[in-house]
C-alpha positions in Angstrom: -97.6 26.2 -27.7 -94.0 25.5 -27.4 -93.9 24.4 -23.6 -96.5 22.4 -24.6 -94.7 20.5 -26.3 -91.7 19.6 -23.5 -93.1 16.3 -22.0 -94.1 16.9 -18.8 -92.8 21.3 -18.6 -92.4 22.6 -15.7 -91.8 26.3 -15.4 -90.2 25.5 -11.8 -87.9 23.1 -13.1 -87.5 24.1 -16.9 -86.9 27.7 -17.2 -83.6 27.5 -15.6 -81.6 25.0 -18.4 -84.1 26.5 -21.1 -82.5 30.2 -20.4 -79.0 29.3 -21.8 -80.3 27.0 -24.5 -82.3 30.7 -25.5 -79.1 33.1 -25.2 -77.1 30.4 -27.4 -79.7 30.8 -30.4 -79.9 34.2 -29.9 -76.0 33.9 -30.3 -76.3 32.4 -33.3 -79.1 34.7 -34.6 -76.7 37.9 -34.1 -73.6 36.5 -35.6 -75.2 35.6 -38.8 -77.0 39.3 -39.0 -73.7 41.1 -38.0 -72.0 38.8 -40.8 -75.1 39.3 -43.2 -74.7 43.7 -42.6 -78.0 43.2 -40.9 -80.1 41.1 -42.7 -82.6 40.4 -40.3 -84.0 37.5 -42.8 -81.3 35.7 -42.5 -80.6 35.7 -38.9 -84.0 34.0 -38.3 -82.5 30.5 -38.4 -84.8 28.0 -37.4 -84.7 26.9 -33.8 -86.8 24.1 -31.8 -90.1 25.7 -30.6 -89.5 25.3 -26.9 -86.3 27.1 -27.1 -88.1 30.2 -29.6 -90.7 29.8 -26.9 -87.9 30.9 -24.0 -86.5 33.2 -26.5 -89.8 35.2 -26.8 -90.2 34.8 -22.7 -87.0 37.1 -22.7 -87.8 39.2 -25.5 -91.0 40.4 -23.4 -88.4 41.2 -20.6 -87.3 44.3 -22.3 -85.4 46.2 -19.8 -83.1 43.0 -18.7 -82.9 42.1 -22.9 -81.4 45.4 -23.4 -79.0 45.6 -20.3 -77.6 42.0 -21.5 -77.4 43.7 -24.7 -75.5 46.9 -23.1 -73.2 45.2 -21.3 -72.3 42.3 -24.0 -72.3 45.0 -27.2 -74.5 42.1 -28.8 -77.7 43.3 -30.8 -79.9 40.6 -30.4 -82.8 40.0 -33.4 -85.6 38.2 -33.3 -88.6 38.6 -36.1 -91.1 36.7 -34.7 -93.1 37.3 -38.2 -89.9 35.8 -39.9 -90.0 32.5 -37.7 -89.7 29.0 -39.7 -91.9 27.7 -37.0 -91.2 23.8 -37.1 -88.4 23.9 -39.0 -85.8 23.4 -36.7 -84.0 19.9 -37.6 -80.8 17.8 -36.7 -77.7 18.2 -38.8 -79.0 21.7 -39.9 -77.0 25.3 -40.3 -78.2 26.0 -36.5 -77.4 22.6 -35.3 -73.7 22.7 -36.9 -73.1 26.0 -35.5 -74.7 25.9 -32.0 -72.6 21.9 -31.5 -69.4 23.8 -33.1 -69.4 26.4 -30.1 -70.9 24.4 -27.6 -71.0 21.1 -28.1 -74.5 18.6 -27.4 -77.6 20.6 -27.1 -80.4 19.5 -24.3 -82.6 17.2 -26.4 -85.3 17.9 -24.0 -85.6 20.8 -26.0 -83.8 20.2 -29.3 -86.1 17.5 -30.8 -86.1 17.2 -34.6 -89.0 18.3 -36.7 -90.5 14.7 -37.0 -91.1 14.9 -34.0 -92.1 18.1 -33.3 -94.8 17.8 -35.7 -95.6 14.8 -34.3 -96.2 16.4 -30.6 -97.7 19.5 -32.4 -100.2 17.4 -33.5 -100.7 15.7 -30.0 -101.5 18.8 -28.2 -103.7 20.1 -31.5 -106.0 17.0 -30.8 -106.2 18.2 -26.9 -106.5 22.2 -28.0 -108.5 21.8 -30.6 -111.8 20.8 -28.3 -111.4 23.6 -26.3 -111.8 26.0 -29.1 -108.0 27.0 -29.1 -107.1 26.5 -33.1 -103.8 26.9 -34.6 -101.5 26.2 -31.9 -103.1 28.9 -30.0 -102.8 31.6 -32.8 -106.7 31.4 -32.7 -109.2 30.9 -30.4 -113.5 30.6 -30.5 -113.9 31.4 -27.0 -117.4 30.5 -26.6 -118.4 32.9 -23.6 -122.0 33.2 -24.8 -122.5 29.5 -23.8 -120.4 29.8 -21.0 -122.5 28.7 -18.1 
């Protein structure tokens, strides 16, 4: 669901500025569990759902993940179970350390959680109809009336 929510995504045109907004909040993730002695709770800081959404696109590329990780020394964690889904918001403990290291994010991507719930509820109305339920966690397929 979170390209879904990028007005107007395009995965020719998107993926290239949404890869470096993913590696800074990966960053971010792995300083605070290398300052937390691996407490992988606390490095799941909330980030906006497009960008968790390009995190888990390179996360499922697990041989490139790991040489970035070989060649950087940087363990990168991401508990997709541990996700504050939403939660992402202006002026929080991501937002103060991401602009502290490198300045403006892309508010393409970085919008607040007003409006992400706001846009979350958009594309629910559309999903919903279609039999795709909780922003695509769950789905009633319907083949047996499929025609």
């Amino acid at each position: 669901m979170g390209y879904a929510l990028v007005d107007g995504f395009d995965i020719a045109k998107d993926t290239e500025p949404l890869f470096p907004e993913a590696m800074r909040a990966m960053a971010i993730k792995s300083a605070v569990y290398e300052m937390t002695d691996g407490n992988e709770a606390a490095a799941e800081v909330p980030v906006a759902i497009p960008v968790d959404e390009m995190i888990h696109a390179l996360a499922a590329q697990f041989t490139v993940l790991s040489r970035v990780q070989d060649r950087t020394g940087i363990r990168f964690v991401h508990a997709t179970d541990r996700e504050a889904i939403g939660e992402w918001d202006h002026g929080d403990y991501t937002h103060q350390v991401y602009r502290a290291a490198w300045g403006a994010m892309n508010e393409r991507y970085w919008f607040g959680k007003e409006e992400t719930a706001k846009r979350r509820a958009a594309v629910m109305r559309k999903y919903e109809p279609m039999g795709i339920l909780d922003g695509g966690r769950r789905f009633v397929p319907g083949f047996a009336t499929a025609g």
